[in-house]
C-alpha positions, 0 to 999 in steps of 0.5 A: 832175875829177881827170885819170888821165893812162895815156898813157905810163909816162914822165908820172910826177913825182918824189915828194918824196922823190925831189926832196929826194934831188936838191936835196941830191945832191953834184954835179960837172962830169962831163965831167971825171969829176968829178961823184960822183952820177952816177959812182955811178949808172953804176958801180951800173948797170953792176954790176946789168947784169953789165957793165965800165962805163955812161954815164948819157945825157939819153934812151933814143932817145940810148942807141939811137942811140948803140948803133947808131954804135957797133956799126954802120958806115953802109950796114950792116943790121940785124935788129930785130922789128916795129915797134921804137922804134928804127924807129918813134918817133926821128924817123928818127934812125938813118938820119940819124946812123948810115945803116943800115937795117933788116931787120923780122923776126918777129911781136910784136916778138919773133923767134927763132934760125931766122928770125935765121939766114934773114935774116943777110947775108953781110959780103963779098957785094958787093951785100947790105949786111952784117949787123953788129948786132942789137936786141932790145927787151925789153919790147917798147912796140909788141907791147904790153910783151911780154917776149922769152923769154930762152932764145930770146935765147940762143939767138940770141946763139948763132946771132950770135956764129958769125956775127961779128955784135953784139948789143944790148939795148934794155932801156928797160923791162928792170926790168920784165922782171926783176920779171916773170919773176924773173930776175937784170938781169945774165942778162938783159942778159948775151949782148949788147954794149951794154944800155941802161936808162931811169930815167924810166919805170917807175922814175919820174924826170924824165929819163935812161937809162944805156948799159952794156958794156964799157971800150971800147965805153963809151970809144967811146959817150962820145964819140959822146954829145959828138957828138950834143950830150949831154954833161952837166955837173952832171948829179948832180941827175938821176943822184940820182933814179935812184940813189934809184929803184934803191932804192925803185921797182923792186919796186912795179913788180908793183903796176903789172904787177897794175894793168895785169892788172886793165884787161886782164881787164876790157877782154876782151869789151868790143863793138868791142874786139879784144883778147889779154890773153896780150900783158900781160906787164908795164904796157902794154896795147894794144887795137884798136878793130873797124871801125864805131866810133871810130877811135883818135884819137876814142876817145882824145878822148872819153875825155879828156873823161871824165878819162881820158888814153889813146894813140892808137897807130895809126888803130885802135889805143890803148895805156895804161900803167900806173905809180906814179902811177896807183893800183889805185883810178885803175885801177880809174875808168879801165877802167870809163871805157874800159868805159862808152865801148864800151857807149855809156854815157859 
């Protein structure tokens, strides 16, 4: 039995195409500069982000830690929606590396302006610690691979900039965001200082995310990659697969926003399935399992036993993802797996 692994969009393999890129990629010491393969990739992403500079990094929880000692001092606040990456899976990274703390807003994971001006604190009160920065995702993992309307994101930035506070883009799956909706990487990423972007999600490599902004605050975030061990030598390998990815594996991303579409109409209705297809936006899918039946962690058992790997998100909650990995046909097996397991019939 074939296994079809929907755990993650980060499971994917380089194809073999993308492996011949890599084994063949000119390389260099790139803590001198020196490596050209990833010198290209980070002046490519910055160009497609609208921004001065970038810094291609080992993972996207560096990008955001990263981010955050940049444009953050220790006891500042930040402002984030529910249940952000940078709150819930790096393994509490920000207190420990960059002692801040988080204001929750919102609902989804998205927010708006007016909830952005109530939740704003004063940086002279002596008793409020000051708010410095705030994090869009976009999409966001948690709310189910829902993408933040832009017009709202201006429109904090406006309500942001009188305020003196920064803003940054935890853009791991903005690709998605641009194929989804149409619109140019460089307007997407526009209003914030910082814009980070992952390679090995949708995009398919083995590794890697890059940081943009400009000159200056990109100067900063070299350093503090050295800081936090990430400093990269021959790093071209890598940066060759997300060079090829640019070129080839960003318009097949709306094959996996159809596929998750797919999945999503076929698990609405299901018994035991609470479930809003209006949160698939891009490729995630997240369901919650009624009281009375399994929890998560049991659903996700017994459907690995039927070859289908799913994640269990919380006590009653799953999310599957889909990728280029994944083809309609594997699709098409897993939600009849998933339909089978509600109905009693696997």
């Amino acid at each position: 039995m074939q296994l079809i692994d929907l755990r993650s969009d980060t499971v994917t393999k380089p194809s073999s195409a993308m492996r011949a890129v890599m084994a063949q990629a000119p390389v260099g010491d790139d803590q001198y500069g020196d490596d050209p393969s990833t010198n290209a990739l980070e002046e490519r992403i910055a160009a497609l982000l609208g921004k001065d500079d970038a810094i291609f990094v080992p993972s996207g929880t560096m990008t955001n830690q990263i981010a955050l000692k940049v444009l953050t001092r220790p006891g500042d606040d930040v402002i984030v929606g529910t249940e952000p990456h940078i709150v819930w899976h790096e393994a509490g990274a920000s207190a420990a590396n960059a002692g801040v703390q988080f204001t929750v807003i919102g609902e989804g994971g998205l927010f708006t302006a007016a909830e952005i001006t109530a939740n704003l604190k004063p940086r002279d009160h002596f008793v409020f610690p000051p708010t410095t920065l705030i994090v869009v995702e976009n999409t966001h993992n948690r709310g189910g691979g829902v993408i933040f309307p832009q017009s709202e994101i201006d429109a904090i930035a406006e309500v942001a900039s009188q305020a003196g506070v920064a803003m940054y883009l935890d853009g791991a799956r903005l690709f998605n965001v641009a194929v989804a909706t149409g619109a140019d990487l460089a307007t997407l990423a526009r209003p914030f200082e910082l814009v980070s972007v992952a390679l090995s999600k949708g995009l398919g490599c083995p590794m890697g995310s890059v940081l943009a902004g400009s000159s200056a605050t990109i100067a900063a975030a070299r350093r503090i990659r050295r800081m936090f061990g990430g400093a990269l030598r021959q790093s071209g390998i890598m940066a060759a697969a997300g060079l090829y990815a640019l070129d080839n594996n960003i318009d097949r991303l709306a094959e996996d926003h159809a596929n998750a579409q797919l999945i999503a109409a076929r698990i609405q209705g299901l018994p035991g399935v609470r479930f809003d297809p209006a949160t698939v936006h891009t490729n995630i899918v997240i369901f919650r399992l009624e009281e009375g039946g399994d929890d998560a962690v049991s659903f996700v058992e017994r459907a690995s036993r039927q070859g289908l790997l799913l994640s269990a998100f919380a006590e009653r909650t799953v999310r599957l993802a889909t990728h280029l990995d994944a083809d309609r046909a594997d699709c098409e097996r897993a939600v009849g797996i998933i339909a089978d397991l509600c109905t009693g019939k696997a």
